[in-house]
mmCIF file as Biopython writes it, N, C-alpha, C and O atoms, coordinates in Angstrom:
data_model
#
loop_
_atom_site.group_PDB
_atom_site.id
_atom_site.type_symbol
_atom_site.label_atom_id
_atom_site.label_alt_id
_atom_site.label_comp_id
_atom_site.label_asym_id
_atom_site.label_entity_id
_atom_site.label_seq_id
_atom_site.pdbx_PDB_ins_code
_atom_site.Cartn_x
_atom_site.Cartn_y
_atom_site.Cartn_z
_atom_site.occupancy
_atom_site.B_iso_or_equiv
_atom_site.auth_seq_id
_atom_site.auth_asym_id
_atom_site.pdbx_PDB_model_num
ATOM 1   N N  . UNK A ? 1  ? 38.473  8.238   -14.028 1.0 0.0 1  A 1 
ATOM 2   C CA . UNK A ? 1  ? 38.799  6.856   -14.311 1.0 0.0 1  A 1 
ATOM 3   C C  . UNK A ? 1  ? 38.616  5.988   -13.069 1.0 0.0 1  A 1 
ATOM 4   O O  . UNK A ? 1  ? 37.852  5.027   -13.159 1.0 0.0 1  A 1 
ATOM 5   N N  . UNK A ? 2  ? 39.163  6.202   -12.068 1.0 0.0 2  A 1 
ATOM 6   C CA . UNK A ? 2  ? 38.424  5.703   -10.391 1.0 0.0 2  A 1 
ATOM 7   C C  . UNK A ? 2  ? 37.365  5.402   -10.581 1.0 0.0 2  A 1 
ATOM 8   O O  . UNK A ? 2  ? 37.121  4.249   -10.938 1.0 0.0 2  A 1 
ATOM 9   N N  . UNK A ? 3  ? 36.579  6.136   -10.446 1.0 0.0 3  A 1 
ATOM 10  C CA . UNK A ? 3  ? 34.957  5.784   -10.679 1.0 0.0 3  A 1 
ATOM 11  C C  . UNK A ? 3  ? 34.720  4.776   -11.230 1.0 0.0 3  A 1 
ATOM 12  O O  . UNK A ? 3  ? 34.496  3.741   -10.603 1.0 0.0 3  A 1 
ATOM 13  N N  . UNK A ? 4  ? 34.714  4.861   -12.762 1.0 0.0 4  A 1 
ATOM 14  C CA . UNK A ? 4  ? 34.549  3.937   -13.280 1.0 0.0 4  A 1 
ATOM 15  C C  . UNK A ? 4  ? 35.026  2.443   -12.776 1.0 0.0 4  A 1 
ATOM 16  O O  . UNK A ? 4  ? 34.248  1.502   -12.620 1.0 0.0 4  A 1 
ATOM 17  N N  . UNK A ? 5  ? 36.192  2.403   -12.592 1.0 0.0 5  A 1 
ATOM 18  C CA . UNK A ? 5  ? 37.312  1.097   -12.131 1.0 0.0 5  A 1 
ATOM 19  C C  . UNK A ? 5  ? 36.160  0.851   -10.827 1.0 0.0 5  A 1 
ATOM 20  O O  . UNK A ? 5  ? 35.537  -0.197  -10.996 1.0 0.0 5  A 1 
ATOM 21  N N  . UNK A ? 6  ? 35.692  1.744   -9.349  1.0 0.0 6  A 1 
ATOM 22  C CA . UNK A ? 6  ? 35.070  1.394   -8.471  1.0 0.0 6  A 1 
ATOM 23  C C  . UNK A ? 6  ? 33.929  0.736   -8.397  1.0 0.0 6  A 1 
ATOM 24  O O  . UNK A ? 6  ? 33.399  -0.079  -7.642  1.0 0.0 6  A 1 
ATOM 25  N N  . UNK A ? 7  ? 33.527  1.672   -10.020 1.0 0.0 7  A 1 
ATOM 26  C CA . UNK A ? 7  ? 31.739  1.051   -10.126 1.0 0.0 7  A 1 
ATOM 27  C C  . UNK A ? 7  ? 32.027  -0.250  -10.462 1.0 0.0 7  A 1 
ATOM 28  O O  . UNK A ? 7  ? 31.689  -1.284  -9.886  1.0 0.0 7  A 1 
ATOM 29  N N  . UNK A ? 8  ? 32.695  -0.092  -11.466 1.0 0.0 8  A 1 
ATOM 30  C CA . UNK A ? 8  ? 32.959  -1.930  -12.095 1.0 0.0 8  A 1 
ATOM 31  C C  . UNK A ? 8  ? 33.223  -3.485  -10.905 1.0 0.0 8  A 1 
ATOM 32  O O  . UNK A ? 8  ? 32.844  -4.656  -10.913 1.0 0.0 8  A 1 
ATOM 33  N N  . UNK A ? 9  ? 33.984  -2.712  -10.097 1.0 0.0 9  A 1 
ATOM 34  C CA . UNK A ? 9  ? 34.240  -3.116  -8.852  1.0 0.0 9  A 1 
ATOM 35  C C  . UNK A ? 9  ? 33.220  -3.771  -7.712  1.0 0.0 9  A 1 
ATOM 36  O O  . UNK A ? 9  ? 33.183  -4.680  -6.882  1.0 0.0 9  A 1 
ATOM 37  N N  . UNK A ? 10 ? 32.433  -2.703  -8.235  1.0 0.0 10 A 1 
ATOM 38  C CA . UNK A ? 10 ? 31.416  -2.912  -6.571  1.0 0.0 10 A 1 
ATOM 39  C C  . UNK A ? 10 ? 30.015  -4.075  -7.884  1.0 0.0 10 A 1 
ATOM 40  O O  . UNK A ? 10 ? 29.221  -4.922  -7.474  1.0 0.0 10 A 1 
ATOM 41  N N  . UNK A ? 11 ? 30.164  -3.749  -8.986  1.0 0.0 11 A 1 
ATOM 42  C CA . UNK A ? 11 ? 28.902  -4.337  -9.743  1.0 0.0 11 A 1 
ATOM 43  C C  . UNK A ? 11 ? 29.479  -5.802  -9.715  1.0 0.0 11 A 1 
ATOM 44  O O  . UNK A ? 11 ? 28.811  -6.829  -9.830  1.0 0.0 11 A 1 
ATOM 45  N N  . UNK A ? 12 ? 31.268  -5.684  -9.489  1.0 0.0 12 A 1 
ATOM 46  C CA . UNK A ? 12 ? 31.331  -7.690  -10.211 1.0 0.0 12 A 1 
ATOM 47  C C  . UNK A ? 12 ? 30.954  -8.235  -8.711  1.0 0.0 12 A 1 
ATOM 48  O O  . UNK A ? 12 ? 30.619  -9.417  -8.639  1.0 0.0 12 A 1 
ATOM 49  N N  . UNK A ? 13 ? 30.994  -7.250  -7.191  1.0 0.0 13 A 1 
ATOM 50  C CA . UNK A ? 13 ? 31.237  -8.284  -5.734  1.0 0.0 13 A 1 
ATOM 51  C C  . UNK A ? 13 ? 29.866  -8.525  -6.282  1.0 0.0 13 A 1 
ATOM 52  O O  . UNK A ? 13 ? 29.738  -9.688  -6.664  1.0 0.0 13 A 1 
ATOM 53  N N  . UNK A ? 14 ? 28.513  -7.578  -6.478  1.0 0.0 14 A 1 
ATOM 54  C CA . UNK A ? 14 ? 27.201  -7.977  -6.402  1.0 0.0 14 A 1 
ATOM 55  C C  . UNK A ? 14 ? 26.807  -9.071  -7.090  1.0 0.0 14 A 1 
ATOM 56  O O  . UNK A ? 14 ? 25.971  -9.820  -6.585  1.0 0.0 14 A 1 
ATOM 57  N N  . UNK A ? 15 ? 27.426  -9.370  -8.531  1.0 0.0 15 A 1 
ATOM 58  C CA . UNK A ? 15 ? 27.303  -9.835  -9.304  1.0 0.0 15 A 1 
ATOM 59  C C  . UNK A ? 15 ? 27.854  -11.482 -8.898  1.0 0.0 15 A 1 
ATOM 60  O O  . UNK A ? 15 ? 27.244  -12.464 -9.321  1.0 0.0 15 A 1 
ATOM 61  N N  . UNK A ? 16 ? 28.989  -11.588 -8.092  1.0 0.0 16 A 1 
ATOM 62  C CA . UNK A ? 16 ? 29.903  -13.088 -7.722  1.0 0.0 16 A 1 
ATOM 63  C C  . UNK A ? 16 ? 28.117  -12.928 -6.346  1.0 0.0 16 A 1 
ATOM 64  O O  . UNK A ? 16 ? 26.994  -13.422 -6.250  1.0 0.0 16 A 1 
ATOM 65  N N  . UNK A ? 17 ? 28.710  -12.248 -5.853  1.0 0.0 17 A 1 
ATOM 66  C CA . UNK A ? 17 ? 27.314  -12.661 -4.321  1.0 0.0 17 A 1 
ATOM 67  C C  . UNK A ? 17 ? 26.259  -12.982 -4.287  1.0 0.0 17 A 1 
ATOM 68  O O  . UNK A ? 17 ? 25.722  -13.563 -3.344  1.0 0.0 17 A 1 
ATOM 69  N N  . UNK A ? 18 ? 25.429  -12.455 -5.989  1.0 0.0 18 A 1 
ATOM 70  C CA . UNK A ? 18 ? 24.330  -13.393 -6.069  1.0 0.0 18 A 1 
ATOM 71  C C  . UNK A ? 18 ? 24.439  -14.334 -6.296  1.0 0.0 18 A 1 
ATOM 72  O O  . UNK A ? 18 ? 23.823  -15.137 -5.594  1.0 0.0 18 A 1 
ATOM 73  N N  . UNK A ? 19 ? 25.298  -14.860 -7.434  1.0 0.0 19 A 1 
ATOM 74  C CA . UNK A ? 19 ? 25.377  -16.277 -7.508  1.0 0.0 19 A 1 
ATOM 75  C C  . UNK A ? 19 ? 25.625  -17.092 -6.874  1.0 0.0 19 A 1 
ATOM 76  O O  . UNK A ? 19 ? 25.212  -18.244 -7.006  1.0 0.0 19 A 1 
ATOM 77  N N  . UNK A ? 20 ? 26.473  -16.622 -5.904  1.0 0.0 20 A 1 
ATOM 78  C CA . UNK A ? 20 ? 26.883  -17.293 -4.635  1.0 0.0 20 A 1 
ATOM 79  C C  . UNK A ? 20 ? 26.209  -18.009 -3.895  1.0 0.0 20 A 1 
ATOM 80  O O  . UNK A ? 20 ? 26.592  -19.061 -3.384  1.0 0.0 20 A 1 
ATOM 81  N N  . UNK A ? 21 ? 24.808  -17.338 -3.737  1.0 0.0 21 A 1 
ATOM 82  C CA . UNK A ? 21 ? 23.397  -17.983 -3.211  1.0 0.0 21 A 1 
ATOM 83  C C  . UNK A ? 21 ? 22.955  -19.279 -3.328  1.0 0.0 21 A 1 
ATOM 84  O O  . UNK A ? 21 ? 23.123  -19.725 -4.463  1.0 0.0 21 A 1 
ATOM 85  N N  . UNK A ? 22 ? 22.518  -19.933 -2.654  1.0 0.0 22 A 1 
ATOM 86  C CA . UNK A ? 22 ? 21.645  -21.222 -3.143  1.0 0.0 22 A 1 
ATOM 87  C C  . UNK A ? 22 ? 20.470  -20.836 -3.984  1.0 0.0 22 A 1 
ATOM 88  O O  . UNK A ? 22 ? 20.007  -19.698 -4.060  1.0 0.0 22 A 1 
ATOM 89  N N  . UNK A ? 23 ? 20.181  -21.545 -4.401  1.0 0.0 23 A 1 
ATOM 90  C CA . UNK A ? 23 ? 19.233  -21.102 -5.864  1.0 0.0 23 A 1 
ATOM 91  C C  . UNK A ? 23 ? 17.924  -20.932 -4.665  1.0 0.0 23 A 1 
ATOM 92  O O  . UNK A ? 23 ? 17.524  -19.775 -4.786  1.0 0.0 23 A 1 
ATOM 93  N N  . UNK A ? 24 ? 17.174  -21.603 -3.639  1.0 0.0 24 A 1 
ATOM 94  C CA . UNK A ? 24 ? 16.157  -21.468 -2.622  1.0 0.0 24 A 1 
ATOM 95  C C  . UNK A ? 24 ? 15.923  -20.155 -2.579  1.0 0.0 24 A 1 
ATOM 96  O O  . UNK A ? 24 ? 14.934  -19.531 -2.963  1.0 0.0 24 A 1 
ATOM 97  N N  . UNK A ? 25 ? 17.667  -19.502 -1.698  1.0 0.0 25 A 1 
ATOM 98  C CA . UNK A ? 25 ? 17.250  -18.107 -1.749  1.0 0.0 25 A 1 
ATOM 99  C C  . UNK A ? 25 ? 17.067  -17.087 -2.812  1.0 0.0 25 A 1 
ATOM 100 O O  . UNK A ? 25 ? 16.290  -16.135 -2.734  1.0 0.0 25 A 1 
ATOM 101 N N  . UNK A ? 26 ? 17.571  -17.266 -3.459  1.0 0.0 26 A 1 
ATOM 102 C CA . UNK A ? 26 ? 17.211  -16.631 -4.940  1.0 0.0 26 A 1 
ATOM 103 C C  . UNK A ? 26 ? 15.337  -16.433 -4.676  1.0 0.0 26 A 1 
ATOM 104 O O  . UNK A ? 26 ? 14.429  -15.658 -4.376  1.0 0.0 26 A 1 
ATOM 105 N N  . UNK A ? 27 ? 15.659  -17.628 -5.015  1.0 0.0 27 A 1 
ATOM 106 C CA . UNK A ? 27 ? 13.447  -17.495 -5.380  1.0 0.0 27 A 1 
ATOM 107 C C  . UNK A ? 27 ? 13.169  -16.865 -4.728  1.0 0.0 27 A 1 
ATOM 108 O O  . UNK A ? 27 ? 12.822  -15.743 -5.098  1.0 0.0 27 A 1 
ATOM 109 N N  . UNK A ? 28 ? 13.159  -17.295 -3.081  1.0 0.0 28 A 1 
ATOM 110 C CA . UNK A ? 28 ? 12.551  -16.451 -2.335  1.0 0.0 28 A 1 
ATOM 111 C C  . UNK A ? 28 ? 12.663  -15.054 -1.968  1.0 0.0 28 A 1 
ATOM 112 O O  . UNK A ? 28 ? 11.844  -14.536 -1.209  1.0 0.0 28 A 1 
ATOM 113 N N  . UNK A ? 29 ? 14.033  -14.160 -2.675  1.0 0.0 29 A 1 
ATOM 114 C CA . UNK A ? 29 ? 13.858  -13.421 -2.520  1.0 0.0 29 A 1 
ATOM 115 C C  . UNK A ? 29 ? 13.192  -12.407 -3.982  1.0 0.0 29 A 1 
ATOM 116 O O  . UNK A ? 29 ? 12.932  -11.205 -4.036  1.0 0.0 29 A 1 
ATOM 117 N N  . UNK A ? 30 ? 13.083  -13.472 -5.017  1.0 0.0 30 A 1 
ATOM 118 C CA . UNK A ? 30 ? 12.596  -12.196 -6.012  1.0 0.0 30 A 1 
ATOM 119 C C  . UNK A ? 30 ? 10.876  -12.642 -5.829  1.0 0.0 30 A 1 
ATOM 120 O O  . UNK A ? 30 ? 10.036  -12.220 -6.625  1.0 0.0 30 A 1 
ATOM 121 N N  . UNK A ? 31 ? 10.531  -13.519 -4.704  1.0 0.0 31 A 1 
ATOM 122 C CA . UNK A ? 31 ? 8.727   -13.596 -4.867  1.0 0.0 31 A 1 
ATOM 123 C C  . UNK A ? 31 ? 8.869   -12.960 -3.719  1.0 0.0 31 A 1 
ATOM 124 O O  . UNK A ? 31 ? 7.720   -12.809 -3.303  1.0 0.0 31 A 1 
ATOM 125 N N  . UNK A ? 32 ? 9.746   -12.417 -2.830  1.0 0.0 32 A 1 
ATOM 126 C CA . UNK A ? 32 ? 9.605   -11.324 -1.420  1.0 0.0 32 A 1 
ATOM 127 C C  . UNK A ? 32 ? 8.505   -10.268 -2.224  1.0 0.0 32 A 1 
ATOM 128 O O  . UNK A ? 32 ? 8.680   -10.117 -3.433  1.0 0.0 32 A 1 
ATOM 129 N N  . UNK A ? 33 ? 7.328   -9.508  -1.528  1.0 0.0 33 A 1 
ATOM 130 C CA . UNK A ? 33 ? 6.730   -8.725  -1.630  1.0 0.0 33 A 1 
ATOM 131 C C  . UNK A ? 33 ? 7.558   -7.716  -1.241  1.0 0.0 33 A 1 
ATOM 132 O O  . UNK A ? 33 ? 8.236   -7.670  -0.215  1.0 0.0 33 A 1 
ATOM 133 N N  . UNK A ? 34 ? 7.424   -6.493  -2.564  1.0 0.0 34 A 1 
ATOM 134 C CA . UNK A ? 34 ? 7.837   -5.332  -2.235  1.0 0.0 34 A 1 
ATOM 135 C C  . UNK A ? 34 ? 7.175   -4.026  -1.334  1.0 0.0 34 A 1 
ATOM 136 O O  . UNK A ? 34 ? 5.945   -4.016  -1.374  1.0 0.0 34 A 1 
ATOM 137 N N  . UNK A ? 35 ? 7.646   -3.195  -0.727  1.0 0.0 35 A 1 
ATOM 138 C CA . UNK A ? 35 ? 6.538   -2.512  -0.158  1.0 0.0 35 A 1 
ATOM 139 C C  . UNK A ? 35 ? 5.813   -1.847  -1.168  1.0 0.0 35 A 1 
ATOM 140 O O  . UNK A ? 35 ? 5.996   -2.202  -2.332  1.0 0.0 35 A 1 
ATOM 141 N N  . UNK A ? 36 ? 4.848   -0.745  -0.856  1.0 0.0 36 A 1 
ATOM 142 C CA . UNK A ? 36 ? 4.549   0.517   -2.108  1.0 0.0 36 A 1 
ATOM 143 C C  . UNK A ? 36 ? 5.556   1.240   -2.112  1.0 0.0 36 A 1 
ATOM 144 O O  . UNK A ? 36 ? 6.499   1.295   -1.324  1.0 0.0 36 A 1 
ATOM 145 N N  . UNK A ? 37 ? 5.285   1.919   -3.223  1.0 0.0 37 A 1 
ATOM 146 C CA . UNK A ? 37 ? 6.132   3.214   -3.773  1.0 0.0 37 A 1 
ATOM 147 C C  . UNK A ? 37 ? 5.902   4.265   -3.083  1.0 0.0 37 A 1 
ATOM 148 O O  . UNK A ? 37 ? 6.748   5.159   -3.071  1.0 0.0 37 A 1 
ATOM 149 N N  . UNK A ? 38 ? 4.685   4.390   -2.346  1.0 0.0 38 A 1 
ATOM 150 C CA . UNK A ? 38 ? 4.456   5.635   -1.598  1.0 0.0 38 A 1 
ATOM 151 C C  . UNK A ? 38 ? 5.116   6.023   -0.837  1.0 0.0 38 A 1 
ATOM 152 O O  . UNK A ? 38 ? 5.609   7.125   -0.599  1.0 0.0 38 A 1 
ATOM 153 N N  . UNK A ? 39 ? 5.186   4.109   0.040   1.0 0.0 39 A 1 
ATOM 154 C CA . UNK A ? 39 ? 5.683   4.765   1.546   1.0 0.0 39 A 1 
ATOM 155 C C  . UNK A ? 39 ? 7.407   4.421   1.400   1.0 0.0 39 A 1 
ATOM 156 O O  . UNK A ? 39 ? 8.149   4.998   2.194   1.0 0.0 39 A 1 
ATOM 157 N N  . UNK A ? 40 ? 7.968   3.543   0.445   1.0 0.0 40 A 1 
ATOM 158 C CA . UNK A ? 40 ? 9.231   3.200   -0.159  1.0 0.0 40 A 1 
ATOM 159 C C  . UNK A ? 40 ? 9.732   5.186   -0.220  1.0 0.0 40 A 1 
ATOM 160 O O  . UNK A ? 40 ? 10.742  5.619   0.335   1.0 0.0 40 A 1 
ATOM 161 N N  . UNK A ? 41 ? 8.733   6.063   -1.017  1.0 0.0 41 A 1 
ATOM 162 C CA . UNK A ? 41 ? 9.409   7.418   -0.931  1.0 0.0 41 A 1 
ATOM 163 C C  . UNK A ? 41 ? 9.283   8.258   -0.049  1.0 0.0 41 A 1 
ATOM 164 O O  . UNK A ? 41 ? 10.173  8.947   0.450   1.0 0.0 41 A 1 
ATOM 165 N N  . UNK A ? 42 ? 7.796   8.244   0.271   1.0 0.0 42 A 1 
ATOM 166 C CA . UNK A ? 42 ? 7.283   9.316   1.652   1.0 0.0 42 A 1 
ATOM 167 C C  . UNK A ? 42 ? 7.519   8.584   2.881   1.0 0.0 42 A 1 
ATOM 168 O O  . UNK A ? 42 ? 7.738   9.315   3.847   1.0 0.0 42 A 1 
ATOM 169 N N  . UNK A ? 43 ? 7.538   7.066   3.152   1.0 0.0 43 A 1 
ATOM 170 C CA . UNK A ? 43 ? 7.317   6.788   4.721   1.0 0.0 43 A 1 
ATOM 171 C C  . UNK A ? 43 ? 5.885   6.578   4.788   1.0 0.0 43 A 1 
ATOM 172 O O  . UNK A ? 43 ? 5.253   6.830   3.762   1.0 0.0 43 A 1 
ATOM 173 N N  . UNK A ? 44 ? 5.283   6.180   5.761   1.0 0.0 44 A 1 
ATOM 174 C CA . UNK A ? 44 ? 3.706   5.739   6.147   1.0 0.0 44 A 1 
ATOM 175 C C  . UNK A ? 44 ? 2.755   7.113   6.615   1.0 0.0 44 A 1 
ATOM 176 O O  . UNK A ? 44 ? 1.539   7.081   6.425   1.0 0.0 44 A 1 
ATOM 177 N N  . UNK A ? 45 ? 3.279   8.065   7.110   1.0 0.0 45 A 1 
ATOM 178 C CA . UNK A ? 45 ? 2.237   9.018   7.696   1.0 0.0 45 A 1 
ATOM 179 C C  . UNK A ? 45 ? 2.239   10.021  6.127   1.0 0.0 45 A 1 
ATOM 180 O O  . UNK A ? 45 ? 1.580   11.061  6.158   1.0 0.0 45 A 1 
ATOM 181 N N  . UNK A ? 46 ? 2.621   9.836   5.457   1.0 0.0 46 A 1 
ATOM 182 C CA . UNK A ? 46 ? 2.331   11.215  4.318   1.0 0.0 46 A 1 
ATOM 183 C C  . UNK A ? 46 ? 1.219   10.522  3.474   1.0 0.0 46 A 1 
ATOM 184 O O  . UNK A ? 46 ? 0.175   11.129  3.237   1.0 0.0 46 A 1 
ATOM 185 N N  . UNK A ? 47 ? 1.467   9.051   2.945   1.0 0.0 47 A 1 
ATOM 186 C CA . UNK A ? 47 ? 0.420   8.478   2.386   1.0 0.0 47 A 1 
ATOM 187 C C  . UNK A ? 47 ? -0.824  8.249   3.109   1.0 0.0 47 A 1 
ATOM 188 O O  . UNK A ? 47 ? -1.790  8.016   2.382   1.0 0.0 47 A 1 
ATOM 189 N N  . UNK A ? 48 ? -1.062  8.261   4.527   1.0 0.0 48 A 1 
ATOM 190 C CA . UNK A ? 48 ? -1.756  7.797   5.126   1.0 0.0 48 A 1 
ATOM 191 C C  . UNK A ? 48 ? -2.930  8.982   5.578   1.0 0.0 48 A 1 
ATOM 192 O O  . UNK A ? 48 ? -4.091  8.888   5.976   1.0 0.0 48 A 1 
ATOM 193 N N  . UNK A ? 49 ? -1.937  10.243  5.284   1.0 0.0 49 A 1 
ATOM 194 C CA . UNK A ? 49 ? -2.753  11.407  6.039   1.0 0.0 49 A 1 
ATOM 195 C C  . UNK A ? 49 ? -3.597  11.934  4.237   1.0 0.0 49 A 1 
ATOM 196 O O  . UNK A ? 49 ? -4.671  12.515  4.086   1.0 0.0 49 A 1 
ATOM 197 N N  . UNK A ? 50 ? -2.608  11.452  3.134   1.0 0.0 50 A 1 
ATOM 198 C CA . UNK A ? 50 ? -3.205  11.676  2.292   1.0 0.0 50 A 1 
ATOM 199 C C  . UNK A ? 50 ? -4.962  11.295  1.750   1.0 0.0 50 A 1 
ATOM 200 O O  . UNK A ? 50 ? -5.944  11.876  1.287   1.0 0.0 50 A 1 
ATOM 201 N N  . UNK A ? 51 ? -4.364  9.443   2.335   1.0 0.0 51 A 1 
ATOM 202 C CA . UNK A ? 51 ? -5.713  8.832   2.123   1.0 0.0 51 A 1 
ATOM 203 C C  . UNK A ? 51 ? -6.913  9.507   2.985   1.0 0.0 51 A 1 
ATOM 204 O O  . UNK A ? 51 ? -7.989  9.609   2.394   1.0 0.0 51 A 1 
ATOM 205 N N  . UNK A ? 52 ? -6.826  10.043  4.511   1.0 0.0 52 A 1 
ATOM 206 C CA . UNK A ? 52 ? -7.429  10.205  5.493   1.0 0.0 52 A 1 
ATOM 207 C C  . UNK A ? 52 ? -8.422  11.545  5.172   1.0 0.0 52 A 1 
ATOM 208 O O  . UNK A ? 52 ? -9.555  11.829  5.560   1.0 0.0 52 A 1 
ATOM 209 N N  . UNK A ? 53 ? -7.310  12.339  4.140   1.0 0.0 53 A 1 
ATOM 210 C CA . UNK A ? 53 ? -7.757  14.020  3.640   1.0 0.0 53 A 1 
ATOM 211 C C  . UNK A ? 53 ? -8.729  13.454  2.411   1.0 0.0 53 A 1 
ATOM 212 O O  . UNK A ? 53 ? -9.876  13.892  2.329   1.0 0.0 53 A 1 
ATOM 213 N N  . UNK A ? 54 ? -8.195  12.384  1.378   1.0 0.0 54 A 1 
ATOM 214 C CA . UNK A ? 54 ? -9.141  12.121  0.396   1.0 0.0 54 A 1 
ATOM 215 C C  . UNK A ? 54 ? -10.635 11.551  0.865   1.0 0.0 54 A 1 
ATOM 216 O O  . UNK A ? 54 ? -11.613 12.027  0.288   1.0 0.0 54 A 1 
ATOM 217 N N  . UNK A ? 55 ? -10.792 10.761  1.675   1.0 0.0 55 A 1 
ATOM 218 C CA . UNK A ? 55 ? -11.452 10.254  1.894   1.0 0.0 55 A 1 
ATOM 219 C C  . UNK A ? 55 ? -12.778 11.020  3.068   1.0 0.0 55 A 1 
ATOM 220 O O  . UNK A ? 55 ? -13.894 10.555  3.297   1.0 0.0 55 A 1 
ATOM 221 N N  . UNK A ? 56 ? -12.176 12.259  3.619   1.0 0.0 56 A 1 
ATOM 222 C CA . UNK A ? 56 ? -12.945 13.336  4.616   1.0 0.0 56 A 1 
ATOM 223 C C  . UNK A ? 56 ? -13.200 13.950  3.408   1.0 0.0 56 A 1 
ATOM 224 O O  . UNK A ? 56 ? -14.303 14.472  3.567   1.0 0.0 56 A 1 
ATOM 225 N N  . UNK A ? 57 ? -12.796 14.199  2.243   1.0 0.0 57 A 1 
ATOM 226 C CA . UNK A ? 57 ? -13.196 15.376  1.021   1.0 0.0 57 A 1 
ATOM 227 C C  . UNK A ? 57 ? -14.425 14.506  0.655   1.0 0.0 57 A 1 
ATOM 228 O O  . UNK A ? 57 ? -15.457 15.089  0.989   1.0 0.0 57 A 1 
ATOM 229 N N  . UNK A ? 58 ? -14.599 13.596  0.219   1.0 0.0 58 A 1 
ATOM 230 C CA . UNK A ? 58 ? -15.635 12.747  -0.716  1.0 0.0 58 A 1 
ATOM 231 C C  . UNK A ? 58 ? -16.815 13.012  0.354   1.0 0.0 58 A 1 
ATOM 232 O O  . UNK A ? 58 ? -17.936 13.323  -0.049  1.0 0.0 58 A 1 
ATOM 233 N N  . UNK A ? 59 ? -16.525 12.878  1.750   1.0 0.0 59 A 1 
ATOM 234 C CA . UNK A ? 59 ? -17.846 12.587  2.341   1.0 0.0 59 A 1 
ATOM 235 C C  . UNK A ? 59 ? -18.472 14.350  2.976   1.0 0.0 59 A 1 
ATOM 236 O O  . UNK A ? 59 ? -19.528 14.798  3.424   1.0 0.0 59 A 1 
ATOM 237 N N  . UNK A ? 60 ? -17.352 14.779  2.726   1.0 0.0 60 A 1 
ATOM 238 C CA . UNK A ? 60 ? -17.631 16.483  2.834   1.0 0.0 60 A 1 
ATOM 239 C C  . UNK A ? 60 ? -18.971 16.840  1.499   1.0 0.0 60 A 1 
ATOM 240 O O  . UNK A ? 60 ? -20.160 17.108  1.673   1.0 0.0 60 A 1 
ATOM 241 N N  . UNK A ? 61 ? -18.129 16.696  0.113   1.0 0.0 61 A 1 
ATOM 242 C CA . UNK A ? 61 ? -18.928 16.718  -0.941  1.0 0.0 61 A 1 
ATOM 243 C C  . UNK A ? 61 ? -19.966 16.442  -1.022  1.0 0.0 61 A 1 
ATOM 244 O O  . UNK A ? 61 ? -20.641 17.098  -1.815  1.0 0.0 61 A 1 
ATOM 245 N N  . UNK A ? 62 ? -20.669 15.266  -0.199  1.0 0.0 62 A 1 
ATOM 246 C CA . UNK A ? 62 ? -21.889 14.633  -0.850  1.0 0.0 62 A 1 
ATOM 247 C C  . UNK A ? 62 ? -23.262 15.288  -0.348  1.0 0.0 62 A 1 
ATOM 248 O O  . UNK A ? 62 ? -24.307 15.392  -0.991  1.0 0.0 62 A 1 
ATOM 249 N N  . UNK A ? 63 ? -23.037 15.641  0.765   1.0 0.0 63 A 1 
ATOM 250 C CA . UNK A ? 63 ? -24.050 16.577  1.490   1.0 0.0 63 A 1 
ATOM 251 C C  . UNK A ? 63 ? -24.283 17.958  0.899   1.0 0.0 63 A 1 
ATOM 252 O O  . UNK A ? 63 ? -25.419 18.412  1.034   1.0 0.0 63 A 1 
ATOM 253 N N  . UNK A ? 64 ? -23.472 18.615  0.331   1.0 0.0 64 A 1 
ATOM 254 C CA . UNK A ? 64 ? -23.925 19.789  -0.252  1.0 0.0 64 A 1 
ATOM 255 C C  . UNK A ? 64 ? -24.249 19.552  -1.149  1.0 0.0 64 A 1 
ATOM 256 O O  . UNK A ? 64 ? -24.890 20.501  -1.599  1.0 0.0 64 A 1 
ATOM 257 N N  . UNK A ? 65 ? -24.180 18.201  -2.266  1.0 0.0 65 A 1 
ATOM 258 C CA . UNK A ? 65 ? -24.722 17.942  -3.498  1.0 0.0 65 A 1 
ATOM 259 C C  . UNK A ? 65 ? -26.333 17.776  -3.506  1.0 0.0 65 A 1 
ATOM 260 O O  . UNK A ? 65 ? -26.978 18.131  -4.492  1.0 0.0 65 A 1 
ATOM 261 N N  . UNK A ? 66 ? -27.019 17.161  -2.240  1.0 0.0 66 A 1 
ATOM 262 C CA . UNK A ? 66 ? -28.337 16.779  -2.063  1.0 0.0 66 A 1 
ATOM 263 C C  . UNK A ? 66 ? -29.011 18.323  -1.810  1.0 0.0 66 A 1 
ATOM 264 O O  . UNK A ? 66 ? -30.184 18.457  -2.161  1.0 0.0 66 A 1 
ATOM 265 N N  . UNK A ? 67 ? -28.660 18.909  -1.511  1.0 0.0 67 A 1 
ATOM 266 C CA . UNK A ? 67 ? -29.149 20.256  -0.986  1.0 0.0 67 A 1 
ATOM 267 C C  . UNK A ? 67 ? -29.425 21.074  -2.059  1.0 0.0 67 A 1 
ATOM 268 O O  . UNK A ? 67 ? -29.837 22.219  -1.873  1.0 0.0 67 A 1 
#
């Protein structure tokens, strides 16, 4: 029963604090650009080493295709 009573709790401060806002910030924060999802879960070097491995595979491939 806590729980519940806490969650309810912590959802009405969020809930009074947005409104609380000047409407300016409002906007500006729901047209804020979000980051990606990649690096939002992995961080920048896991997506980055990913792209780096995809992109050494494609140009690996193409040379043994002409042959």
């Amino acid at each position: 029963m806590s729980d519940t009573t806490d969650y309810l709790k912590y959802v009405a401060e969020r809930s009074v604090a947005y409104l609380n806002q000047p409407a300016d910030e409002r906007r500006e924060r729901r047209k804020k650009k979000r980051e990606p999802w990649q690096i939002r879960w992995f961080g920048q070097l896991l997506p980055l080493g990913i792209r780096i491995w995809w992109a050494n595979r494609k140009k690996e491939e193409e040379p043994a295709a002409r042959v």
